[in-house]
C-alpha positions in Angstrom: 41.9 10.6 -66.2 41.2 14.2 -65.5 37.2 13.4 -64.8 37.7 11.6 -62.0 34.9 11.9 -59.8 36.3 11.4 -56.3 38.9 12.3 -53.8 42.4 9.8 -54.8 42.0 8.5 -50.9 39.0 7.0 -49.9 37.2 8.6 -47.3 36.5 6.3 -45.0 40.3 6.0 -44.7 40.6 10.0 -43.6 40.1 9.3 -39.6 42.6 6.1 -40.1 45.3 8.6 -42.4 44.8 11.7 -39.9 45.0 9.2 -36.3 48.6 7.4 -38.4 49.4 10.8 -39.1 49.8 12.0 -35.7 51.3 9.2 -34.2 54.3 9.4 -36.8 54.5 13.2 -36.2 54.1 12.6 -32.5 56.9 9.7 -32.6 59.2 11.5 -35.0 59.3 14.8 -32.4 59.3 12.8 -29.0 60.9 9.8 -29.7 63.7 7.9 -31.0 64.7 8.1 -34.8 63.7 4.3 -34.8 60.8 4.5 -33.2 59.8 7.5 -35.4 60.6 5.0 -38.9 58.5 2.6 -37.3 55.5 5.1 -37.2 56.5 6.8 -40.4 56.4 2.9 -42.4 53.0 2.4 -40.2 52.0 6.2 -42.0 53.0 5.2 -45.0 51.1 1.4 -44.9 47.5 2.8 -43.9 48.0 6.0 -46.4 48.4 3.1 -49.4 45.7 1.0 -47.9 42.9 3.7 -48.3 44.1 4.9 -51.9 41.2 5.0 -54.4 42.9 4.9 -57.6 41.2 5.8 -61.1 40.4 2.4 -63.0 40.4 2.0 -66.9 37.2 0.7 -67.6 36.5 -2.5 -69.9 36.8 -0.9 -73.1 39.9 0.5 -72.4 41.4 -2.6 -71.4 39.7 -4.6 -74.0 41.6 -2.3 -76.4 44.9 -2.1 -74.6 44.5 -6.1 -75.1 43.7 -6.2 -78.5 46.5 -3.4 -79.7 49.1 -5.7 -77.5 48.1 -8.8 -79.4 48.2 -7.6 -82.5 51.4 -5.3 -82.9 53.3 -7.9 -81.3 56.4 -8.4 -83.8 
């Protein structure tokens, strides 16, 4: 969906994605390798909780539905 029209992360997330950011950039050169993976993961959680993906609208589904349906063999 090339039209899109906003950002893939939502940005109420940026403040949340830029703080976890740090932290797991701060860990990873001042701490253990653990501690860094737990910060990384952490990262990694909150950068997949403020995604915004594109959605296929009704149509689109309605027709994926009805072409799965009926070309079933």
């Amino acid at each position: 969906m090339p039209d899109y029209p906003h950002p893939l992360i939502a940005k109420e997330g940026w403040p949340f994605i830029a703080i976890s950011f740090a932290l797991a950039l701060g860990a990873t050169l001042l701490f253990a390798p653990a501690v860094a993976f737990i910060f990384g993961v952490i990262f990694i959680f909150v950068l997949q909780f403020f995604r915004d993906p594109p959605l296929a609208s009704f149509w689109q589904l309605f027709v994926a539905d009805i072409h799965v349906h009926c070309c079933k063999s």
